[in-house]
N, C-alpha and C positions, 0 to 999 in steps of 0.2 A: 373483629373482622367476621364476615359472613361466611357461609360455609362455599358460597363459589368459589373462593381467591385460595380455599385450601387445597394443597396441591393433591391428586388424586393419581390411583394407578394407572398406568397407560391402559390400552385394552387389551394387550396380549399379557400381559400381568395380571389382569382378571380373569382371564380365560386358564391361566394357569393354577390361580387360587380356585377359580372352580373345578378341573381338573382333580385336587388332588384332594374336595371335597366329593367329588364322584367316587374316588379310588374308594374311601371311607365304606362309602355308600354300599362301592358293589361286595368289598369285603365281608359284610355283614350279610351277603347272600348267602355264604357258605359257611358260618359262623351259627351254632343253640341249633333254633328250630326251625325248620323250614317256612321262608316265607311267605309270605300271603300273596298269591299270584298278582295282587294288583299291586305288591309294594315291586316284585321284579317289575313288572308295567312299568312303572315310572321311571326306574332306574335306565331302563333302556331307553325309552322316549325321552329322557335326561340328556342319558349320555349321545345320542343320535341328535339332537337340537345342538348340541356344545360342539359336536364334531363339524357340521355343519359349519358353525359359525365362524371357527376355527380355522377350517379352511380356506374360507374367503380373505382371509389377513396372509395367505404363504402363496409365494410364488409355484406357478407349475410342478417344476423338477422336486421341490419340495413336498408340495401338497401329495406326491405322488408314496413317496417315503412315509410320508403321513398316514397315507390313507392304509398301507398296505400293514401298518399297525393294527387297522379297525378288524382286513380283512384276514389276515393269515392265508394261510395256505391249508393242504389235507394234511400235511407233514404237522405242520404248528399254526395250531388254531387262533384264531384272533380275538379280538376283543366282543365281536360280534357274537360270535359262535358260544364264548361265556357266556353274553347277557342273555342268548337264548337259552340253556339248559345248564345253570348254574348248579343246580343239585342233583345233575343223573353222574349215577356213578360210575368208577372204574370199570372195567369190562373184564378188568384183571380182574375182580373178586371172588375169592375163594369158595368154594362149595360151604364152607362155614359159615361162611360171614366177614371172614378177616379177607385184608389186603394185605397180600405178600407186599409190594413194592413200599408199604407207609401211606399210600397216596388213595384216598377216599374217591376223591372228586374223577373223575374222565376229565374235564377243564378243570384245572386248580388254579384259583387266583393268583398264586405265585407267579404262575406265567402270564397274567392280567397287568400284573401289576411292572413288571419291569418294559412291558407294552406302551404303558400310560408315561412311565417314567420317558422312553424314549420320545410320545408326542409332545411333552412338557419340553425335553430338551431342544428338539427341532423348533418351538415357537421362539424359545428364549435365545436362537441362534438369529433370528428373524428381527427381535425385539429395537427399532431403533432408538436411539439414546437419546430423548426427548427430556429435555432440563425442566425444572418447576415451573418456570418462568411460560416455557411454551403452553404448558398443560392447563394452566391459568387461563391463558390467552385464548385455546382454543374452546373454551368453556365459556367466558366473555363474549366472544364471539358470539355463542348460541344466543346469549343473552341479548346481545345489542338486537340481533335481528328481530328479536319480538319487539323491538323501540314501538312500532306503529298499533300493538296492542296494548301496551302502556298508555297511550295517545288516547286510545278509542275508547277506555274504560273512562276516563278523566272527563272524555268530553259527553259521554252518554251520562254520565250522574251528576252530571254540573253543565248542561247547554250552558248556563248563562257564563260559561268561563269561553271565550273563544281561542281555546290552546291551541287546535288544528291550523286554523286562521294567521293564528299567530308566529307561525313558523313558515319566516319569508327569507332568513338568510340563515347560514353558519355559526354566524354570533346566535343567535337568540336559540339554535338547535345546543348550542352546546350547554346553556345553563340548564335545559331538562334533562342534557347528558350526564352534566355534572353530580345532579341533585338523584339521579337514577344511582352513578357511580359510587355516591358517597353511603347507597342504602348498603353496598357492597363490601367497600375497602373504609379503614380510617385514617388512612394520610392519602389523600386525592387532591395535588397540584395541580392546578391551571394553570395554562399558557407558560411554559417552561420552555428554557433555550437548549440548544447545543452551541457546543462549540462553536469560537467563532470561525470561519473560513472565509478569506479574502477580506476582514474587517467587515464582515458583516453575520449575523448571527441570522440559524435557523429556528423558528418557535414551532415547539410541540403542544397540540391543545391538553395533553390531561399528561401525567407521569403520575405512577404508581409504586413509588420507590418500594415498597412494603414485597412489591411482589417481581419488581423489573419487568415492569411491564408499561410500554407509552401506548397513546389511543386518542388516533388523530380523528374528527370528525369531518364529512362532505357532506353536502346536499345537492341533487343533484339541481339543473338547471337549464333553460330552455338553449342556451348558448351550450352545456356540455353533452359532449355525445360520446359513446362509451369508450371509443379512443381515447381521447382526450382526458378523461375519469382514468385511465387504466395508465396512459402517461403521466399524470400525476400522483399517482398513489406508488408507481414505482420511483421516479425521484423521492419520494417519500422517502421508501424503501431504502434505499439507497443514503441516504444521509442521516436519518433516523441512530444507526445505531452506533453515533459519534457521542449521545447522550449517554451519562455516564450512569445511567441507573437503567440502561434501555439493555434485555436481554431478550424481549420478543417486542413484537406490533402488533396493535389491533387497530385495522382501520374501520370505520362504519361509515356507509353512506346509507343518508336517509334518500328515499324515494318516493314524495310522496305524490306524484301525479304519475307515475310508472311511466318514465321515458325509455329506463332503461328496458330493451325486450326480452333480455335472456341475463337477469341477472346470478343466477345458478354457474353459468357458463362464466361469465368474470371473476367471480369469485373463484371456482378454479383455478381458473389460471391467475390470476395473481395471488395468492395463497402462496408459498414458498418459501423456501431457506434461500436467504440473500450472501451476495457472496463472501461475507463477511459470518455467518454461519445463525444470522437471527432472524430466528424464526419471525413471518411476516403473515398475518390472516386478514383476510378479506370479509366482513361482512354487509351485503345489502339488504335494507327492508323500504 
């Protein structure tokens, strides 16, 4: 299996592994010999890029509790206020040299550090419970939508193949889908059923049992218009995850005379957890 179908950290789980590779980071600022003003540089432009990022994944009331981690107050300094003067010392210091209180630093990382611990725990309060199956799926996704750069390469080093040309319905999109899938996963089923309902059965173009993941294909067409495309990918939706190996959707629709005008916009919204709780991705290219 390729390295896309392996299941990866969500992104607030990244953010947390980088987080508490920052901690590391800033540790060593007050730690031997003082360091090279351009290794504090980084650390801060580090940490200020991550906090950033960070934010944009926490709701308001949150992000606010967040931030007020970076900032402290006069009373209790922030994390900011560290990465600026990581090695000025206590103010308490002795006429000798020594520090009554034990505490070298004016900032001491100790109080950094249980700072960081709190923004860690506020993301991981946030974090929602996304299965492998979805995390697969929305990674698939990425993948399908570059289908039409897959296309373009094929047909620039080989004109005399007319693969473009050659993609006039659903069937014939889906054996380059196939053959795309298989560079990916190694058990990729075609044309698979669900259950039957009412004595008649529903067929799914591709199943992914390896990873539970189904991946129906569309094209679009002069009779559909993005209604109608968005009505059918939620019945999709909808009956999809009566298949017994089916834990998310990937749908794709190819586009290749751009009828659709706002395909960014559909995929939004039909992207979703169905109300059966499996996950459902939209991708167009």
């Amino acid at each position: 299996m390729a390295n896309i179908p392996a299941p990866r950290a969500s992104a607030i789980a990244q953010l947390i592994t980088e987080s508490e590779e920052l901690e590391e980071r800033m540790a060593s600022l007050q730690e031997g010999e003082a360091p090279h003003p351009k290794d504090v540089g980084s650390v801060r432009a580090d940490y200020r890029v991550w906090h950033s990022r960070a934010s944009r994944v926490l709701p308001p009331d949150i992000r606010k509790r967040f931030d007020e981690q970076r900032d402290g107050s006069m009373v209790k300094p922030g994390i900011y206020r560290f990465l600026s003067e990581p090695r000025t010392e206590s103010v308490l210091k002795a006429a000798d040299g020594s520090f009554p209180l034990g505490q070298r630093w004016q900032y001491p990382f100790a109080n950094v550090r249980s700072r960081l611990e709190k923004q860690r725990s506020l993301l991981a309060d946030v974090e929602p419970e996304e299965s492998p199956a979805a995390l697969v799926a929305a990674d698939l996704a990425k993948v399908l939508r570059r289908f039409p750069d897959f296309i373009q390469v094929l047909q620039q080093r080989r004109p005399e193949w007319p693969i473009g040309e050659a993609l006039k319905d659903e069937r014939e999109l889906q054996v380059l889908i196939e053959a795309l899938l298989r560079t990916l996963f190694d058990d990729v089923r075609p044309e698979d059923y669900t259950p039957s309902r009412g004595g008649a059965n529903s067929r799914v173009d591709f199943v992914l049992p390896e990873v539970g993941v189904v991946v129906e294909t569309k094209m679009t067409r002069e009779s559909m218009s993005a209604k109608k495309l968005g009505e059918e990918l939620l019945v999709d939706a909808g009956r999809y995850p009566a298949h017994p190996n089916c834990e998310a959707i990937v749908a794709y629709v190819y586009d290749p005379d751009k009828r659709l005008q706002n395909p960014r916009g559909i995929e939004r919204d039909l992207t979703q957890t169905t109300a059966t709780g499996i996950s459902f991705f939209c991708a167009i290219s």
